[in-house]
C-alpha positions as CSV (number, residue, x, y, z in Angstrom):
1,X,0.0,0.0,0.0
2,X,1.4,3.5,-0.8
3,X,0.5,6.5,1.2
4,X,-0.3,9.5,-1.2
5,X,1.8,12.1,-1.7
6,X,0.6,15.7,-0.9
7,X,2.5,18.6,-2.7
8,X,4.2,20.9,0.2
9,X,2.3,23.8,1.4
10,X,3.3,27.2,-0.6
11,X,5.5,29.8,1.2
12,X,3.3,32.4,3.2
13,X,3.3,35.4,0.5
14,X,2.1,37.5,3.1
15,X,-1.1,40.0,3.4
16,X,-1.9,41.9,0.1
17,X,-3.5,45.5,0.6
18,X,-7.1,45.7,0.8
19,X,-7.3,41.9,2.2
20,X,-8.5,41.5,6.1
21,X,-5.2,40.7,7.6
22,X,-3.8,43.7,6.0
23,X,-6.0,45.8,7.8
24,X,-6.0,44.6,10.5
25,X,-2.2,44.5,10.7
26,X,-1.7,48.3,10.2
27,X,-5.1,49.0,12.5
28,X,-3.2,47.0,15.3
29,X,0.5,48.6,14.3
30,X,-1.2,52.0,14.1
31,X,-2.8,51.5,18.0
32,X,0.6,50.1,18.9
33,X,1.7,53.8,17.9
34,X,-0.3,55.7,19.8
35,X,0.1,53.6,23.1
36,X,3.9,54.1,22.6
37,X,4.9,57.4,21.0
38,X,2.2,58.9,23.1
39,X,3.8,58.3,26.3
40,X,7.2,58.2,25.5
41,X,6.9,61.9,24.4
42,X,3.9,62.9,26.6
43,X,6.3,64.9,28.4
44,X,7.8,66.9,25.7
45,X,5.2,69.5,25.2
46,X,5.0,70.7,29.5
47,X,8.8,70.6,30.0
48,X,8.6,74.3,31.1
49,X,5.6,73.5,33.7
50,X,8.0,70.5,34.6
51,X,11.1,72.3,34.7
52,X,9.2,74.7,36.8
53,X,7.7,72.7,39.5
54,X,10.5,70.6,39.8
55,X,12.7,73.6,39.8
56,X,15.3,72.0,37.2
57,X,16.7,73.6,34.2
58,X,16.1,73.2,30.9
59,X,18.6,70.6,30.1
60,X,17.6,68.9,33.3
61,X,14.1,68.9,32.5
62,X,14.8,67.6,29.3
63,X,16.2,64.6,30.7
64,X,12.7,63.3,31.3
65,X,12.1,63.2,27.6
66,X,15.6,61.4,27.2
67,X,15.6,59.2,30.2
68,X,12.9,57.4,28.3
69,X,14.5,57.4,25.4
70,X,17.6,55.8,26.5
71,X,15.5,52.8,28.3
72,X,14.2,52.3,24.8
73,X,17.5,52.6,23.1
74,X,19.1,49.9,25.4
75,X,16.4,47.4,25.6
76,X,15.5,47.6,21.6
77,X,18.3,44.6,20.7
78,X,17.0,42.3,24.4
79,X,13.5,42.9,23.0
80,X,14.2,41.8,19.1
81,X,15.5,38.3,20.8
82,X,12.4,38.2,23.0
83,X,10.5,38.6,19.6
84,X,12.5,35.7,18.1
85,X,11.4,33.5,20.9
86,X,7.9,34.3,21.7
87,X,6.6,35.6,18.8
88,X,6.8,39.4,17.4
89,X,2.8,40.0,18.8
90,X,3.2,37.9,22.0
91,X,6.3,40.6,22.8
92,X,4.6,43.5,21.7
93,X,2.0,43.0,23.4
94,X,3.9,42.2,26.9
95,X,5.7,45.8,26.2
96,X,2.7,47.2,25.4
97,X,1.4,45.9,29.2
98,X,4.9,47.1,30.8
99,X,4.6,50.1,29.4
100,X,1.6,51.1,30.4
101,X,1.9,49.8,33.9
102,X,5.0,52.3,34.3
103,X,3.5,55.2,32.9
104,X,0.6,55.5,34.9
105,X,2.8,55.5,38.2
106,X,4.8,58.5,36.5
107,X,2.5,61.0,37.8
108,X,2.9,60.1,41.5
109,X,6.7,60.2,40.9
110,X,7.6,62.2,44.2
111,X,10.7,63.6,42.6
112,X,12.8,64.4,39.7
113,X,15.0,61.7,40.5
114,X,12.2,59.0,40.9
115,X,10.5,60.6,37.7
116,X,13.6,59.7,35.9
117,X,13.8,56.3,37.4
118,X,10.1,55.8,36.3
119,X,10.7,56.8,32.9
120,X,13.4,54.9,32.2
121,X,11.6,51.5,33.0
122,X,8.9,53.2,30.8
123,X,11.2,53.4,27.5
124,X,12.9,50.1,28.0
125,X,9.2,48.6,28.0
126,X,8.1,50.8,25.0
127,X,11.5,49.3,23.0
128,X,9.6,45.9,22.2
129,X,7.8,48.2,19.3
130,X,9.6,50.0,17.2
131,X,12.4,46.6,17.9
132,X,9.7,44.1,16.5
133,X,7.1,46.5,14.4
134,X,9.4,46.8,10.9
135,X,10.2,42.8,11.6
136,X,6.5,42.1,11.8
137,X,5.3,43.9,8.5
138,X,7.8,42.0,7.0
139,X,7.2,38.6,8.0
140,X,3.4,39.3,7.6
141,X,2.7,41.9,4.9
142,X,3.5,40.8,1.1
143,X,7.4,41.4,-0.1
144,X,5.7,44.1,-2.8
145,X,4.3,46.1,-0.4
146,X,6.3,46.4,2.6
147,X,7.6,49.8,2.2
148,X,4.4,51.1,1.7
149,X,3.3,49.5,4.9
150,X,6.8,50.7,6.3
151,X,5.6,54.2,5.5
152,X,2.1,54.1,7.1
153,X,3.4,52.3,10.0
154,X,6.0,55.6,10.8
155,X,2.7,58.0,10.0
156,X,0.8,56.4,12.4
157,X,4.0,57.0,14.9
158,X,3.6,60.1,14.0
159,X,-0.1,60.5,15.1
160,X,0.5,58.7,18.2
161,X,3.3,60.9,19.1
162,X,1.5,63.8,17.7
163,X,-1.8,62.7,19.9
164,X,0.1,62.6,23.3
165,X,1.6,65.9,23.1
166,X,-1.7,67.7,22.1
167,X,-3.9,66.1,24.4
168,X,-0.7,67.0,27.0
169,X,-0.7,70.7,26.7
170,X,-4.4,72.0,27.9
171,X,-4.8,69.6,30.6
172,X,-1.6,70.7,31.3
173,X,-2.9,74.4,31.7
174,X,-5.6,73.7,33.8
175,X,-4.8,71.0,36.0
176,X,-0.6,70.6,35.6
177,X,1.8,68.6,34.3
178,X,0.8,65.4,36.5
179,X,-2.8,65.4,35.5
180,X,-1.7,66.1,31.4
181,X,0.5,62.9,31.9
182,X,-2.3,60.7,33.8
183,X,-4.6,61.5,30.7
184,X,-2.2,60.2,28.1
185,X,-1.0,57.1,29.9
186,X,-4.8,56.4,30.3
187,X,-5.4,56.6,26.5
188,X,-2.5,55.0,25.9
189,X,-4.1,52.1,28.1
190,X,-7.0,51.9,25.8
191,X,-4.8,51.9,22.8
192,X,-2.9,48.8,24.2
193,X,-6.3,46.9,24.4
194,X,-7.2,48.1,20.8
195,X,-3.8,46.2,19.8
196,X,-4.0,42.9,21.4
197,X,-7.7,42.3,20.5
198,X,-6.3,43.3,16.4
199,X,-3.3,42.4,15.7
200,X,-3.8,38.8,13.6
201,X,-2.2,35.6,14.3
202,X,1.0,35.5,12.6
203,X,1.7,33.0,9.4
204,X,5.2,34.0,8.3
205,X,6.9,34.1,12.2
206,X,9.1,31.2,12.5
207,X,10.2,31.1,16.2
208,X,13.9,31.2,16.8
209,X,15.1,28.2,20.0
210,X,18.3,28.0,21.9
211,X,21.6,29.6,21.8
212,X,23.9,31.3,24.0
213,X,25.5,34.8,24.0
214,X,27.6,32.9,20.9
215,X,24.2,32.8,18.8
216,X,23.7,35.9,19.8
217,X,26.7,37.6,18.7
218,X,26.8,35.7,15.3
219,X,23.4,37.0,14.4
220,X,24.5,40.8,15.3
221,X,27.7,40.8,13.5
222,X,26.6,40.8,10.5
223,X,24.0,43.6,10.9
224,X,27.2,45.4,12.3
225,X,29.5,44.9,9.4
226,X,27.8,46.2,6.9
227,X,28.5,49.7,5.1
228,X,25.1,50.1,3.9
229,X,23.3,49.3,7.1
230,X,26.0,51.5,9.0
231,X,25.0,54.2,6.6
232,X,21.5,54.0,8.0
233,X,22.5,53.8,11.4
234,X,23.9,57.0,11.2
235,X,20.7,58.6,9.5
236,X,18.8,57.1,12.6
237,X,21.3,58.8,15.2
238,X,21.9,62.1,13.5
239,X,18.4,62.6,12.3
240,X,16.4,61.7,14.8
241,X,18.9,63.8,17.4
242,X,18.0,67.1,15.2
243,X,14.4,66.4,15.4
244,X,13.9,65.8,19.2
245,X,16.1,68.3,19.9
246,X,14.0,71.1,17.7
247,X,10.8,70.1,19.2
248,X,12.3,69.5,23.2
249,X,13.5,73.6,22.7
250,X,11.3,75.1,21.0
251,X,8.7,75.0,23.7
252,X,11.3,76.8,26.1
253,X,12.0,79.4,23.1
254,X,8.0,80.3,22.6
255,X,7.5,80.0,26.4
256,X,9.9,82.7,27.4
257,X,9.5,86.4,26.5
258,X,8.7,88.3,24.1
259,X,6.3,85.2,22.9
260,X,5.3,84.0,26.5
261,X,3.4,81.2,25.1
262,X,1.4,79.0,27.7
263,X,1.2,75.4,27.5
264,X,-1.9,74.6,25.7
265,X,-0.5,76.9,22.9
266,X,3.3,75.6,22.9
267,X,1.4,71.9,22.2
268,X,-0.2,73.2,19.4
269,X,3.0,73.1,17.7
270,X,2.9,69.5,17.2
271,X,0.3,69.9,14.8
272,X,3.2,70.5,12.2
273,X,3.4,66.1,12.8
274,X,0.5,66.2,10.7
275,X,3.0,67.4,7.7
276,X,4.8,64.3,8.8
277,X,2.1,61.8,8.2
278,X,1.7,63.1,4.8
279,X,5.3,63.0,3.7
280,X,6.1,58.9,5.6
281,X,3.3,57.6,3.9
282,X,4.1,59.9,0.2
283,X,8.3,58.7,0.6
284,X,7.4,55.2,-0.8
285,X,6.4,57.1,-4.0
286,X,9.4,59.1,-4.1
287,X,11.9,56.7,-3.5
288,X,10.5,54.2,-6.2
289,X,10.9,57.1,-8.4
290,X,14.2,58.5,-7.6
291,X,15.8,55.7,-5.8
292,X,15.9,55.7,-2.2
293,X,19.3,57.7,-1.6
294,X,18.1,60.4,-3.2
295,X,14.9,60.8,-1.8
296,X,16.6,60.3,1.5
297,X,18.8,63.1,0.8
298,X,16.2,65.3,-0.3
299,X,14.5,64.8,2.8
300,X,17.3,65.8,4.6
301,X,17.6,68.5,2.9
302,X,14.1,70.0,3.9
303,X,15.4,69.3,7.4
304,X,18.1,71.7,7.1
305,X,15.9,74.7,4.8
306,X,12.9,73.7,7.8
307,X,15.4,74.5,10.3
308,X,17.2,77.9,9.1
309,X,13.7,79.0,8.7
310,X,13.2,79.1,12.1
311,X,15.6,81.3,12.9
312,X,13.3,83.9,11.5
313,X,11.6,85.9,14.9
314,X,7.9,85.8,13.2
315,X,6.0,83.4,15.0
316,X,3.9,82.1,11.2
317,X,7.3,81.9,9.7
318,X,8.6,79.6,12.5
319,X,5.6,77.3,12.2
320,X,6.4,77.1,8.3
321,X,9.8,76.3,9.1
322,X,8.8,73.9,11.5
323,X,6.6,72.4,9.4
324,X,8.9,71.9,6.8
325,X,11.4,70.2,8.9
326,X,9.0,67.7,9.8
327,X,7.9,66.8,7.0
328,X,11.4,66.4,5.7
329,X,12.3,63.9,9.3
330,X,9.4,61.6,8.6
331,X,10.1,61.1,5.1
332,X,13.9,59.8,5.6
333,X,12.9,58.2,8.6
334,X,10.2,56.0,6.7
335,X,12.8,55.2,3.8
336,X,15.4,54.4,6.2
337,X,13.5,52.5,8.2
338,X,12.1,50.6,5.5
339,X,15.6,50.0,3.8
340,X,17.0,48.9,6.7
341,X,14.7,45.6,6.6
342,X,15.2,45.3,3.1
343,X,18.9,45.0,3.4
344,X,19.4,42.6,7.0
345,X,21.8,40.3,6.7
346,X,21.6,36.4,6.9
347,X,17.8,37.1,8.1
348,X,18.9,38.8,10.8
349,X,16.0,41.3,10.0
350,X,14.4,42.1,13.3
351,X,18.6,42.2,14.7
352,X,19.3,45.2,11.9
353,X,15.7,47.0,13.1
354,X,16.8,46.9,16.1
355,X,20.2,48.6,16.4
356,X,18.5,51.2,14.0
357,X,16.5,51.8,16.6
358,X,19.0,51.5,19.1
359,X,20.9,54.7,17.1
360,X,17.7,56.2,16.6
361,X,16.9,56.8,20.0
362,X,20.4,57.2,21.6
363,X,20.7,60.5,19.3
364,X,17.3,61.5,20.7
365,X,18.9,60.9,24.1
366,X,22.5,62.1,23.6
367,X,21.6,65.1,21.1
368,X,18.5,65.4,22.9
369,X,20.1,66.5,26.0
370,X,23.2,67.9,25.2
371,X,21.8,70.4,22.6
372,X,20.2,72.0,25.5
373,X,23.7,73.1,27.0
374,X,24.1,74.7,23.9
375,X,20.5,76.7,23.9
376,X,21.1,77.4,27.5
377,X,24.3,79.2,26.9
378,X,24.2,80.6,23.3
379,X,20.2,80.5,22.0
380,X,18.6,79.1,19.4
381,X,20.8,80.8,16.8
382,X,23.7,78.6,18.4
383,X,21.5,75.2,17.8
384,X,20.4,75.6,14.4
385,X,23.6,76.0,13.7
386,X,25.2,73.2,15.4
387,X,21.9,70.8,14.1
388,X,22.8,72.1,10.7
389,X,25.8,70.7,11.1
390,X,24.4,67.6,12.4
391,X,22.3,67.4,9.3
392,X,25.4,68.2,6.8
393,X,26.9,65.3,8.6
394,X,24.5,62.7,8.0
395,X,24.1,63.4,4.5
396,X,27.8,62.9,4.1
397,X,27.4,60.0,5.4
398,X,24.2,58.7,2.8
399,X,26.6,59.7,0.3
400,X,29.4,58.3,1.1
401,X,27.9,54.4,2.6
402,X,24.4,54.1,1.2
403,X,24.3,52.6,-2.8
404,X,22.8,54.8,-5.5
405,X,19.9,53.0,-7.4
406,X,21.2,51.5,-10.9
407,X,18.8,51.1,-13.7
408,X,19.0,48.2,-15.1
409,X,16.4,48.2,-18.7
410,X,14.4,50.5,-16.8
411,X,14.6,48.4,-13.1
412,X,16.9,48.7,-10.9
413,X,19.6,45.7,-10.4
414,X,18.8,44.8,-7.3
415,X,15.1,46.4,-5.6
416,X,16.8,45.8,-2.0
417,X,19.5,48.8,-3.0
418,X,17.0,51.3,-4.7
């Protein structure tokens, strides 16, 4: 007697747009934005209410911004293994649940140096997203379209993040910085919920067993050794340190005479994100039509025009330069993002997300903080100039690491590099 012979099942092709899954992928991933960007930046729009009842200085102040960022920064690459192991929804949903826990005790932190403490725990809790999310459209969304997906997953950071700090500011006004952080931690809550009952069982997640600090190594390496992927790293740190630092100062700079902005108002300013949702989700566009090195450097370079703008004293031209700059951030941050999945080494995809993130958020942290020094002692003038030069920097950098596309009969030679 023979037993029949059934063909092997075909390779998961992952979730086309428009299907269910797809849907309900990027309705999950966009939740998972808001419960994390929201908190981790809640803070960033009442640092001079902070700074004030805690009777810190700027820099210091800023520190609560950066703490978090930090715990985010180290626990990114611990969280990526978790998410090898368990499953990239099973660990994003336990950050989710950490995360949350953590920043609802924030408000009763009973000093700065507790409030620090707190926030740190809350970062390293928020890193199992951005560690697993790019890994997860990947394994889970079709090849074809995962730089589009890329691009709406960073716009619905951007509305997350963009959510926190408005819904920050005017509680902030009438019942203090406590009570404006309380209110987003709660949201954020519901947002977490909103994600675990969404987010679809995974088909293309094949979990990783075993291994020492050996394994471990061996699957970073590579992600570490290569030029194009150090290129991006370097985009992460340099870009993302601009941007925090811009929107951690300029909130001091409006607050302070002759503007004397109040709270409610200075969030208000995060409305510019909105400009940032546009351009993450409109870079997939650009970079299939220029290559993605150039529209990576043109993004850039609406960073740097963004940022001289401001240096004009008119409060509309300020916002326009702000808005600019924005824009300009989410649109390399989306292709870079993006490319950095495309490009992992050995399938070491959620290993190369994760030490993107890890630069990403140590320049929010180091330039975070230490470019308040700098407006402390010299002004704004001082730190678009020294962000400029930040900027300049990084674009050296694309130039000089990241491939250029080559058409190839119309196609480039290899769609990973474009």
């Amino acid at each position: 007697m023979t037993t029949a012979m059934h063909p092997p099942a075909p390779a998961w092709a992952g979730h086309a747009p428009g299907s269910t899954g797809y849907r309900r992928i990027m309705a999950a991933l966009a939740c998972a934005g808001v419960a994390t960007f929201a908190q981790l930046y809640s803070l960033q729009g009442v640092l001079p209410l902070l700074a004030a009842d805690l009777r810190v200085t700027a820099a210091q102040a800023s520190l609560a911004v950066s703490a978090a960022t930090i715990g985010l920064a180290l626990a990114v690459v611990p969280w990526s293994f978790a998410g090898d192991r368990l499953g990239r929804v099973r660990a994003m949903g336990l950050a989710i649940v950490l995360a949350t826990v953590a920043g609802l005790a924030v408000p009763a932190a009973p000093s700065f140096e507790v409030l620090i403490a707190l926030r740190l725990a809350e970062g390293a809790a928020l890193g199992g997203i951005p560690a697993l999310a790019i890994a997860y459209l990947g394994e889970e969304v079709s090849a074809r379209h995962a730089t589009a997906a890329a691009g709406a997953y960073v716009a619905g950071t951007s509305l997350g993040g963009l959510s926190g700090r408005l819904l920050a500011g005017p509680v902030a006004d009438v019942a203090g910085w406590r009570a404006a952080t309380l209110t987003v931690s709660s949201a954020a809550a519901l947002a977490a919920v909103a994600f675990l009952l969404l987010a679809p069982a995974v088909r293309g997640f094949a979990p990783v067993r075993g291994g020492g600090l050996g394994t471990v190594l061996a699957r970073l390496a590579p992600q570490l050794r290569s030029r194009p992927l150090a290129g991006l790293y370097i985009q992460a740190f340099s870009l993302m340190g601009a941007f925090v630092s811009v929107y951690n100062y300029l909130g001091f700079r409006l607050a302070a005479p002759p503007y004397l902005m109040p709270a409610g108002a200075v969030g208000l300013l995060f409305l510019a994100y909105l400009s940032g949702t546009v351009s993450s989700r409109a870079s997939a566009a650009l970079a299939a039509a220029v290559g993605r090195r150039a529209a990576l450097l043109g993004s850039t370079g609406a960073m740097l025009a963004g940022l001289a703008i401001t240096l004009d004293g008119r409060v509309p031209v300020i916002l326009a330069g702000l808005v600019l700059f924005t824009a300009g951030f989410f649109g390399a941050h989306a292709i870079a993002s993006g490319w950095t999945g495309a490009i992992a080494v050995d399938g070491g995809r959620a290993q190369a997300a994760s030490l993107y993130n890890l630069s990403y958020y140590a320049g929010s942290s180091v330039l975070g903080w230490a470019m308040g020094l700098l407006f402390q002692s010299l002004g704004w003038p001082a730190l678009v100039a020294a962000l400029s030069a930040v900027l300049v920097a990084a674009a050296t950098a694309a130039l000089l690491l990241l491939p250029v596309r080559r058409p190839t009969q119309g196609r480039t030679a290899d769609p990973r590099l474009a």
